[in-house]
N, C-alpha and C positions, 0 to 999 in steps of 0.2 A: 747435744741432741736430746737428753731428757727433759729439755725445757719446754718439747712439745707432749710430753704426757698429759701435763692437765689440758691442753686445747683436745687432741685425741681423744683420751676421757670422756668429755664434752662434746663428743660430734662435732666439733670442728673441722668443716670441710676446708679452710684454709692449714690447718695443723695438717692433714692429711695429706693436701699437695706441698707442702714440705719436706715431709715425711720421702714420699715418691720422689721430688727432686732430690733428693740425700744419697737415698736407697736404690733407686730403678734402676741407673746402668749398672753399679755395681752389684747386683742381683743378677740383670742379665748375664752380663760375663759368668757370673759364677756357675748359674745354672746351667748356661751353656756348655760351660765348660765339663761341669759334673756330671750331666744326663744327659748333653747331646743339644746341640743348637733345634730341633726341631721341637722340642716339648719346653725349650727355657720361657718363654713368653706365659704358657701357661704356670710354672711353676711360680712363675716374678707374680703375676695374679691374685693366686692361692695364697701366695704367702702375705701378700698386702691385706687380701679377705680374713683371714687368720688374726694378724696383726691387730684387725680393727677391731673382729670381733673380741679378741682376749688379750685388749688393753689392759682391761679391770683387774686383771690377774697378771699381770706384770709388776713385779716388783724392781722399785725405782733405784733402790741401791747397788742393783745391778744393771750390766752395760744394755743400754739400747741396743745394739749395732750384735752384740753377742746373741744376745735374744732374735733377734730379726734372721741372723744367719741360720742362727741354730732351727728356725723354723724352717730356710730355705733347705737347708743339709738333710733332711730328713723327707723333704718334700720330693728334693731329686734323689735319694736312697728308695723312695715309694716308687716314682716314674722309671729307675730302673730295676728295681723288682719286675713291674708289670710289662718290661720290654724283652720282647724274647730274645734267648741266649743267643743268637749269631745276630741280631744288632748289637750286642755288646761289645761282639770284635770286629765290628766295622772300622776300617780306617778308611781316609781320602787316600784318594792318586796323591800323586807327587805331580805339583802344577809344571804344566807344558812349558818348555826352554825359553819361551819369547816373554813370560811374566818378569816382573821387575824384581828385582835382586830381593828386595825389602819386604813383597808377598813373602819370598817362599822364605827366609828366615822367620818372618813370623809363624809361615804354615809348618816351616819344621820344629820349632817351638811348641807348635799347639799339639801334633804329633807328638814329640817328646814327653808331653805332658800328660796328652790323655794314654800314655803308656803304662805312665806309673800306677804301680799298685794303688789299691784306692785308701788305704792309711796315708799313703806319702800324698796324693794326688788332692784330700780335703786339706791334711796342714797346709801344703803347699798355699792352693787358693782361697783358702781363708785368710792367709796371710797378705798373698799377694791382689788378691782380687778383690778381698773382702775390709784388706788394711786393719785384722784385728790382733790385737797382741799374741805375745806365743802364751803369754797367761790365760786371758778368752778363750783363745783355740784348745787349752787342755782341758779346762772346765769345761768347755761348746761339748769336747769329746768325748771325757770323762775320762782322760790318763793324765799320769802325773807330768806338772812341764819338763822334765826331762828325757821324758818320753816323745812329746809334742818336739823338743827341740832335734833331738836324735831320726823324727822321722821327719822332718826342714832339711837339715842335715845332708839324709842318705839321698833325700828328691835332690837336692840342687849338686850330687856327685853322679849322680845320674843323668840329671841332665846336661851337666858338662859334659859327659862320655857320650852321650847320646847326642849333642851337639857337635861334636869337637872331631866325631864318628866322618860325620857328614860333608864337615870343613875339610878331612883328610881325602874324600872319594871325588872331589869338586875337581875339574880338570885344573 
């Protein structure tokens, strides 16, 4: 992916829809997932405006993809500052008995997920959603990768318990 820096650089409106095709859904998931499906679109935005603008200041030795998220991770830490404390603890219902087995696994997944503390909840989908190494992710963070790993870790015993919870109450 660094190989579209000098087109970017250059106002390349072809390097840019690249860029987007690479980046955009896996943005959307991420920001959705981080601040909430109704502000991800704008965040996926800001962050590509961002991007454009402070190409110039990207340094190329480091990861595209780390830089990009790292803009978005900060983006949705803003959109949830600025959201008031009881949409924070919003959760969905639990979808109606006639949905297809494969919804609500996913929707108790996405539950699961937006549970976790929000340490485990960025490694989590930075890893998972964002596909960046657990090395990225401590740097993205700024703690050491055993840190990073340990909080991968305690998310995915979580959400086996918190999974496994759900498989046990099922008739």
């Amino acid at each position: 992916m660094n190989d579209l820096i000098p087109g970017l650089r250059a106002g390349d409106p072809e390097a840019y829809d690249k860029l987007v095709a690479e980046f955009g859904d896996r943005l959307r998931r991420f920001a959705a997932r981080m601040a909430g499906p109704e502000g991800a679109d704008d965040i996926v935005q800001e962050t590509f405006l961002r991007v454009f603008r402070s190409i110039r200041s990207f340094d190329p030795t480091g990861s595209l993809a780390s830089w990009i998220f790292a803009i978005a991770n900060n983006l949705c830490i803003d959109h949830l500052r600025k959201r008031p404390p009881e949409g924070r603890q919003h959760r969905s219902t639990p979808e109606p008995s006639t949905v297809a087995e494969g919804k609500e696994e996913r929707e108790s997944l996405r539950r699961a997920v937006a549970s976790l503390p929000d340490s485990q909840k960025r490694v989590f989908l930075l890893r998972e959603e964002a596909g960046l190494t657990f090395r990225e992710i401590a740097d993205l963070l700024g703690c050491p990768l055993n840190t990073a790993l340990g909080r991968m870790h305690s998310a995915l015993a979580s959400l086996r318990k918190a999974l496994s919870v759900r498989v046990e109450r099922q008739p």
